[in-house]
C-alpha positions in Angstrom: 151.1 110.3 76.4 148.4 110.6 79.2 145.2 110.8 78.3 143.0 113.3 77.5 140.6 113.7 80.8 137.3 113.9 78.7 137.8 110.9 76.9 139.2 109.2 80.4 136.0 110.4 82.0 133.6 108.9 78.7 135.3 105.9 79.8 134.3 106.1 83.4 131.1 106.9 82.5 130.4 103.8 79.9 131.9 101.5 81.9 129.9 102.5 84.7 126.6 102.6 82.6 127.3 99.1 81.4 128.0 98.0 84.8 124.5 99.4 86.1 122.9 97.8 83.5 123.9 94.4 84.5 122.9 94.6 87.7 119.5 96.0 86.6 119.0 92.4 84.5 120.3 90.3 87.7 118.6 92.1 90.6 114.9 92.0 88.2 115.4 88.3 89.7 116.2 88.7 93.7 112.6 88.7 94.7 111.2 85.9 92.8 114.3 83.5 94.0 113.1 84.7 97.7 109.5 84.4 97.0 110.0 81.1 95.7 112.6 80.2 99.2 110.1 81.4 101.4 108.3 78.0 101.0 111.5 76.0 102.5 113.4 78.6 104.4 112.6 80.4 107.5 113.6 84.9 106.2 116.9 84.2 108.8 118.0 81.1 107.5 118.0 81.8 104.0 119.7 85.0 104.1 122.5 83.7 106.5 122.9 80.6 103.6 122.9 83.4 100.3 124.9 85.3 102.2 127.5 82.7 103.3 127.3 81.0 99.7 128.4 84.5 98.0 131.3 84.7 100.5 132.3 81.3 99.2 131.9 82.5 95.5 133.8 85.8 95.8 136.8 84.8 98.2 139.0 83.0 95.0 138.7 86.5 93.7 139.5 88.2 96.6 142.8 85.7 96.9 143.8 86.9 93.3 143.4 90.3 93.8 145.4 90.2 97.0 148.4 88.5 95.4 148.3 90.8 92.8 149.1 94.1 95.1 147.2 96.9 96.0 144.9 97.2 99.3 145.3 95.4 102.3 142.4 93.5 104.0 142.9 94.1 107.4 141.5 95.7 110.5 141.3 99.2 109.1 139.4 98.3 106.1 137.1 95.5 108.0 136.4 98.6 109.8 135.2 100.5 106.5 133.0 97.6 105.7 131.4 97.0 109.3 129.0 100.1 109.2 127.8 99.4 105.9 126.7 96.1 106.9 124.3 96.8 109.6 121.9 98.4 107.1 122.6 95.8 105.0 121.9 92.8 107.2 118.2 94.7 107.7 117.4 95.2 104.5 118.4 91.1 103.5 115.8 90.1 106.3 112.9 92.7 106.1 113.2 92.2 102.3 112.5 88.6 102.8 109.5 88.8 105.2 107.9 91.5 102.8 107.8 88.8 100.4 104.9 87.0 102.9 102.6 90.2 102.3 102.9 90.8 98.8 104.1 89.3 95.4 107.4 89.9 93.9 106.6 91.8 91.2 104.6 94.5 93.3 107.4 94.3 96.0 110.3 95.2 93.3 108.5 98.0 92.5 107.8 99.3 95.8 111.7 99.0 97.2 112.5 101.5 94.2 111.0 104.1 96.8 114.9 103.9 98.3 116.1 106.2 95.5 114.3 109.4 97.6 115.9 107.8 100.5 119.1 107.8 98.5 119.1 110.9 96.9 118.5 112.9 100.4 121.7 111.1 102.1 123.6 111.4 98.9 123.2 115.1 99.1 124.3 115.1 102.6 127.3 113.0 102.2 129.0 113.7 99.1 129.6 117.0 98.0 130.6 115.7 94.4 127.0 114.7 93.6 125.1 117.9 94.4 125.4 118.8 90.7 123.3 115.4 89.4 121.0 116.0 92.3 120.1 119.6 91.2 119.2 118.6 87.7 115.6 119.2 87.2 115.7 115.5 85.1 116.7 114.0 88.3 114.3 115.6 90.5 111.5 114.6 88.6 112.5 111.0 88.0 113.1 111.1 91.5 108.8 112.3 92.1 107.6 110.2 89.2 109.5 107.2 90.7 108.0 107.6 94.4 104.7 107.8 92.8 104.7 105.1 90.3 106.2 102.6 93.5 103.8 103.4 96.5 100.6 103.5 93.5 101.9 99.8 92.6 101.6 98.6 96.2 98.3 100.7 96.7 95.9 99.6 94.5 96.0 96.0 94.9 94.1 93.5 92.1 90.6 92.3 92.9 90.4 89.1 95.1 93.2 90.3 97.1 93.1 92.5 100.0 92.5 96.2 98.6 95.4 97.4 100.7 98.7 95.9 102.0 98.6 95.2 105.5 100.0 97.8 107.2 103.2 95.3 108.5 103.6 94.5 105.0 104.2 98.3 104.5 106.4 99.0 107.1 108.4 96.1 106.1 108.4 96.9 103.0 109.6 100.6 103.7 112.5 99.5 106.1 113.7 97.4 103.3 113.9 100.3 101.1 115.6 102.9 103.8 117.9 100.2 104.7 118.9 99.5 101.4 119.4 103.6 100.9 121.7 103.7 103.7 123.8 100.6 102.4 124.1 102.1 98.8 125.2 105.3 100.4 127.8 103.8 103.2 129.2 101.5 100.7 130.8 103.9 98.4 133.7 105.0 100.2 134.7 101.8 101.2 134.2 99.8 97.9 136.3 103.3 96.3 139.2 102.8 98.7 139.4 98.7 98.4 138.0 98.0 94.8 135.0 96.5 94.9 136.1 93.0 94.7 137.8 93.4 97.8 134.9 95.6 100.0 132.3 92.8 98.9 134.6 89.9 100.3 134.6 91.9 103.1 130.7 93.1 103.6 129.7 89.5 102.4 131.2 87.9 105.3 130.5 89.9 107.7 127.0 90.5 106.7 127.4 86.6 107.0 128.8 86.9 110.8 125.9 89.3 111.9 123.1 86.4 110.2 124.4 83.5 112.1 123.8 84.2 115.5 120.5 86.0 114.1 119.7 82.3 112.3 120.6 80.7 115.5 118.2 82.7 117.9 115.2 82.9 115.4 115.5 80.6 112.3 116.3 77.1 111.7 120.3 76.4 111.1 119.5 73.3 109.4 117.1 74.1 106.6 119.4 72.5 104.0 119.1 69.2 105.7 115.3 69.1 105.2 114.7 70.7 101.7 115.3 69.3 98.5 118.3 69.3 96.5 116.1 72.3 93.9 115.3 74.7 97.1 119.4 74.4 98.0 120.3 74.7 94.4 118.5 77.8 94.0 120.1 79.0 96.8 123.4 78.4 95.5 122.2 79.9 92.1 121.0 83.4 93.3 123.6 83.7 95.9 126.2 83.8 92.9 124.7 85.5 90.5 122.5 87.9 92.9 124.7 88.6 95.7 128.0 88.2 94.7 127.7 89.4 91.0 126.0 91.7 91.3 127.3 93.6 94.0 130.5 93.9 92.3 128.8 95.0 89.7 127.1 97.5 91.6 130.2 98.4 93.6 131.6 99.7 90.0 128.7 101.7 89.2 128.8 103.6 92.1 132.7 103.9 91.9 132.0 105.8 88.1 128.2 107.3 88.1 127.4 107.8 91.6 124.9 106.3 94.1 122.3 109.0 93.2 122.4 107.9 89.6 123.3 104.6 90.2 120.3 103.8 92.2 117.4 105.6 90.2 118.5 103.6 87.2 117.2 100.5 89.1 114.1 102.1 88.7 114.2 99.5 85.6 114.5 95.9 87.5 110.8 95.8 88.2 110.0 95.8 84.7 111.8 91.8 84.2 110.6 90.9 87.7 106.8 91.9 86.7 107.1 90.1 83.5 109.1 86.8 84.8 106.4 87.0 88.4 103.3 87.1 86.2 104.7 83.8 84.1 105.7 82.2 87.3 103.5 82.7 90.0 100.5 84.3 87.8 101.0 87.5 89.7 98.7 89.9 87.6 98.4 93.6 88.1 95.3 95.8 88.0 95.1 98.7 85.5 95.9 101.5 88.0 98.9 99.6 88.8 100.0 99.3 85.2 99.4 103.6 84.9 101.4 103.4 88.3 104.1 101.2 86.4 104.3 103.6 83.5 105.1 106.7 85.7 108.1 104.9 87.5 109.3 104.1 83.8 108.8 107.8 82.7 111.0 108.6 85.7 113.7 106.4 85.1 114.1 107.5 81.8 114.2 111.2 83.2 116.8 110.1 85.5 119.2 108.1 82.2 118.7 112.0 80.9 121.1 113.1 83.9 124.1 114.6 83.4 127.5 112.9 85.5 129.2 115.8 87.2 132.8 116.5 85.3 133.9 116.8 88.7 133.0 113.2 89.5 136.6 111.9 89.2 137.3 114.1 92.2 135.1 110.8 94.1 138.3 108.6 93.0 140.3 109.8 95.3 138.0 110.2 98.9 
């Protein structure tokens, strides 16, 4: 008997909720592994080493997938993965060097401005999630999220500069539009492959573009000079940042959509706050905490978004 299409599509939608979810715990972490790296590693070298290490990680599942049927890896779907990756490989190192201008809690707020930059391009290129774009919940997460982020970053604690640098800022904000383009360019790809597969794929050759950019500008042989705890933490959030995640966020996307998908990560900067205040005594002033409080008002706005029914139509693009 098949089965019934609502309660296929409940399915979809719970699996890509819990999915989102986890990678909302994991990527609360990202920025204070990087914060913490930028003491040993050059932005280049550390990048092109996570991204290299997640390769490693993901390629026995890629093996196992292959022998059990389904998509090829070859040139045709390298190709899907290529154009994704550019955006990707500038959003890994203009992450990394907005990490020298402000902390990682602020930071992780403030890259939560890509859901605008997400939203628009979603809009453009998929048709089948105009309907969650519409909502009026989604459009005013969307507002309250934008403000909440750039009030964060604005008003700075007392002993600091009152301002980011204006660098720091346009780092900061190339990080976020390239991660917006990834999220977007991904989808197709990690739909057509599976998203085991697509990240083997955009994890080496994100990999292939950071070598020769390591080579030119960073230091290949940063491992040889750090301790055994900077190259262990490497290893650490490579696996469970890069690689697990992304899978992870390769499903969401596949069942929710990258609109959706995205503003729920409005919720990261809430773990990477707490854990970056422990840490690194990062503290916050109290217009940042308002500012906090609006992106969290959004983000529940957006959770109150409706999946189109029509969403299943995604599958099969």
């Amino acid at each position: 008997m098949a089965k019934d299409p609502s309660a296929r599509r409940d399915h979809q939608f719970s699996k890509g909720y819990a999915a989102v979810f986890a990678t909302i715990v994991i990527w609360s972490l990202p920025s204070l592994f990087q914060f913490y790296l930028n003491r040993f590693y050059d932005p280049w070298s550390q990048n092109f080493y996570r991204y290299f290490v997640a390769f490693l990680a993901i390629v026995p599942f890629v093996w196992f997938e292959i022998r059990r049927g389904g998509p090829k890896i070859d040139l045709r779907a390298a190709g899907l993965c290529l154009l994704p990756c550019l955006p990707n490989t500038i959003h890994q190192i203009s992450q990394v060097v907005a990490l020298f201008y402000m902390g990682p809690g602020v930071y992780s707020i403030f890259i939560r401005s890509s859901v605008i930059f997400t939203a628009l391009l979603a809009l453009a290129f998929f048709p089948e999630e105009r309907y969650v774009i519409r909502q009026w919940q989604f459009q005013a997460g969307t507002l309250l999220g934008l403000v909440g982020s750039f009030g964060v970053v604005w008003f700075q604690p007392n002993g600091q500069d009152r301002h980011i640098a204006l660098p720091g800022l346009f780092i900061a904000f190339t990080a976020s539009a390239a991660w917006a383009f990834y999220g977007v360019l991904v989808k197709r790809p990690s739909a057509q492959l599976g998203p085991i597969r697509s990240f083997g794929l955009v994890s080496i050759i994100t990999s292939a573009f950071l070598f020769p950019l390591t080579l030119a500008f960073g230091r290949i042989d940063t491992p040889m000079h750090v301790g055994a705890e900077a190259n262990l933490i490497i290893i650490v959030s490579a696996v469970i940042c890069i690689t697990l995640a992304h899978v992870l966020y390769y499903v969401a996307i596949h069942e929710i959509g990258v609109a959706l998908s995205q503003m729920l990560q409005l919720l990261c900067p809430v773990g990477a706050l707490l854990l970056s205040a422990w840490i690194f005594h990062e503290r916050l002033t109290a217009a940042q905490l308002v500012s906090a409080i609006i992106l969290l008002a959004g983000a529940f706005l957006a959770m109150k978004t409706k999946p189109a029914e029509t969403v299943e139509i995604a599958e099969n693009i």
